[in-house]
N, C-alpha and C positions, 0 to 999 in steps of 0.2 A: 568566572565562566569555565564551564570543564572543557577540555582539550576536544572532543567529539561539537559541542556546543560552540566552539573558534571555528573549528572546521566548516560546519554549518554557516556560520555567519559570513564566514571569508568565502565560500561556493556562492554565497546569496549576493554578494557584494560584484563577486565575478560575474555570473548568471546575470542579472540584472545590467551589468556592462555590455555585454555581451549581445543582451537582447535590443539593448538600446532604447531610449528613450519614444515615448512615454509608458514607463512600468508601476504601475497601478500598484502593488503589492508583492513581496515575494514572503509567500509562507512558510517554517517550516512544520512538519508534522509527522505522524507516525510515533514510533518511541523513544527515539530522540527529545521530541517537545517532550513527552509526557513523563520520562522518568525511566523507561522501560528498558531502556537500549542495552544491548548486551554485545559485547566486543566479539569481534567477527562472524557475526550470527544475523544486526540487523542492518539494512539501507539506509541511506540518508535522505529521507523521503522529502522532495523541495515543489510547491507549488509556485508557479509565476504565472499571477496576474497582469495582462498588458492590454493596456488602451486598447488598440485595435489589431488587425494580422500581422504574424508575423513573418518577415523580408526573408531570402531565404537565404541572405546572407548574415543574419543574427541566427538561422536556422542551425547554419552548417557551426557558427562560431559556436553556437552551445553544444552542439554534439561535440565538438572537438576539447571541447573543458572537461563534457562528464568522461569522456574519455583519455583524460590525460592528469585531471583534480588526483592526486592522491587524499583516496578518503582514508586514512588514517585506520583509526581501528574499526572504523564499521565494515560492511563487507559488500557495501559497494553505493551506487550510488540510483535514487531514481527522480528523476527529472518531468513535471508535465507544465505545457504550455498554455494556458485558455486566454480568448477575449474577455474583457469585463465585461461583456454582456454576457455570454455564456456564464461566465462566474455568478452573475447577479440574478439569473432568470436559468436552472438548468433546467431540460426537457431530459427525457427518459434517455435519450440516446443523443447527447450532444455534440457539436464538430468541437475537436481535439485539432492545438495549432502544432504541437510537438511533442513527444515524449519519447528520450532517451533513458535507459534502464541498462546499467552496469551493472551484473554480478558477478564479482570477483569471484573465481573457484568452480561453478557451475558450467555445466554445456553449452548452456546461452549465451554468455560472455555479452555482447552488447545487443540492445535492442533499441532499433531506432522506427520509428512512425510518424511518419507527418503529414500534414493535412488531411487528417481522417472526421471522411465526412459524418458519419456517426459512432460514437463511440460510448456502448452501453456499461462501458466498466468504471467511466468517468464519475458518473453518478454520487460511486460508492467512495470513491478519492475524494471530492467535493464534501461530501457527508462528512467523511471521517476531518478532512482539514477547517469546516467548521467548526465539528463539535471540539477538537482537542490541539488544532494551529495556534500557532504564534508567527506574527508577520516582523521579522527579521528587519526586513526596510520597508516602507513604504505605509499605506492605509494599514488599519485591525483587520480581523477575518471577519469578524462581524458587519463590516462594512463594505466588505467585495463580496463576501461568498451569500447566496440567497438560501433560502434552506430547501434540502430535497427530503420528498416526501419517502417515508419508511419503507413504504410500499415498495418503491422502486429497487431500493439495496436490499430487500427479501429475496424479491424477483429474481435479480442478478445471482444471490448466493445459492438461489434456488438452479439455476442455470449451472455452476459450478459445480455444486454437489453433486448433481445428476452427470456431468460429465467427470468428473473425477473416477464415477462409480465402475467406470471402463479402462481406466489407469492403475489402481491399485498395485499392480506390478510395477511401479516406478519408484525406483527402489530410491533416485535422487530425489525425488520429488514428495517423497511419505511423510513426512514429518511436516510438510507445508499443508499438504492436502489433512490432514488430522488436526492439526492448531486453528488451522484458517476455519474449517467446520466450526470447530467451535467457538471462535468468533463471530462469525454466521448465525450458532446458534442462542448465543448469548445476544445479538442485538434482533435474534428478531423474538426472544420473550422478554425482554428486557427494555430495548427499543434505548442501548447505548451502545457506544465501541468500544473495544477492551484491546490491550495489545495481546499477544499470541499466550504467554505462560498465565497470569490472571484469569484469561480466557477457558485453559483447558482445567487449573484449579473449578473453575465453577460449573465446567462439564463432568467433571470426577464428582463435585457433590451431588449435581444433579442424578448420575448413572453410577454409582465404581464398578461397577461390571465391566466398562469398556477400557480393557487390557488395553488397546493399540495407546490411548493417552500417556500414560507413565514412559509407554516405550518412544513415543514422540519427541514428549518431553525431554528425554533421555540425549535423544541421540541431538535436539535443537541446543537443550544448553550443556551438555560434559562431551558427548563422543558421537561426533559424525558417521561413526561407522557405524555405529548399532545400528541394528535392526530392528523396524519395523512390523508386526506379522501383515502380514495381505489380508489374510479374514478378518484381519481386527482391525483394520484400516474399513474395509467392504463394513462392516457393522456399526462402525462410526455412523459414515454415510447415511445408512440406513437410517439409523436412530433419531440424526437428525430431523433427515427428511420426513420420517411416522410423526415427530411433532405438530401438530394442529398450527403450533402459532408460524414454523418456518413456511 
């Protein structure tokens, strides 16, 4: 098992303590499962599945792990909490039991949420830890996670695009905002997930006009510092969104 993949296992072992019994599944996913992961660049994306709500003293104990877990060489950690019935049956905007989000290096630094009565970005979480999860402890993902309809992780990436389109100056934030598009745009003509680099390769074949990609690229896997252009970022966006099938 590779050292990123111990790490994962030993977060899920804790996480699941943590939460306390009875935990249904705990997934992990992102590009960790999938092969993608790239040293200090991706999360430790972890889903935990749990019988029913969760106490808010398993609440406080998991913030306090992602918060204290050194995640080794990833670059930080993200944490969501659901019911098995949410997991099994998801609606467009589901209740969310928890979700803490570490990112080492960034402004954000931690982000904690809990008991969110609707939560339209869950969806897309769900989606992606069906299609490419692996359950660490507990049941397969095939057998907690129900499937969410496509439609709904268009809608959301359609929501993001369009809000991005007012951000472009965010000069920490560019290289998220250009990859993610194109994962956006790859599953809604494609109708699968890709992780971030894979992703903006098959945006390059689809466009190479769109300069801002190589420079995204650039700056996600060699040099954080590079730069981004603004208008090549704005033209991403656009491009995506002129797409018929996003």
């Amino acid at each position: 098992m590779a050292p990123i993949e111990e790490i994962a296992a030993g977060l899920a072992r804790s996480a699941t303590a943590a939460a306390g019994v009875p935990v249904r599944s705990a997934i992990l996913h992102g590009s960790v499962a999938t092969g993608d992961f790239l040293p200090g660049r991706v999360d430790v994306d972890r889903l935990l599945v749990r019988r029913g709500p969760l106490p808010d003293t398993a609440a406080g104990a998991l913030e306090r792990l992602v918060r204290n877990t050194d995640p080794g060489p990833a670059s930080g950690i993200d944490l969501h909490v659901v019911t098995a019935a949410v997991a099994s049956a998801p609606s467009p905007a589901p209740p969310l039991e928890l979700h803490v989000g570490r990112y080492d290096g960034s402004s954000v630094g931690v982000e904690v949420e809990r008991r969110v009565a609707a939560a339209p970005d869950l969806p897309a979480e769900l989606s992606m830890a069906r299609a490419d999860g692996r359950a660490v402890l507990g049941a397969a993902r095939a057998d907690v996670l129900g499937p969410v309809p496509a439609a709904w992780v268009r809608d959301r990436g359609r929501h993001w695009l369009r809000e991005w389109q007012s951000r472009t100056g965010d000069t920490e934030d560019a290289a998220h905002m250009v990859l993610t598009a194109c994962r956006i745009w790859l599953f809604a003509v494609e109708g699968r997930h890709s992780a971030k680099t894979p992703a903006a390769r098959w945006a390059l074949e689809r466009d190479p006009s769109l300069t801002a990609i190589p420079q995204a690229l650039h700056q996600y896997t060699t040099d954080p510092a590079a730069p981004v252009s603004e208008a090549g970022i704005a033209r991403v966006l656009e491009t995506v969104l002129r797409d018929d099938a996003v």
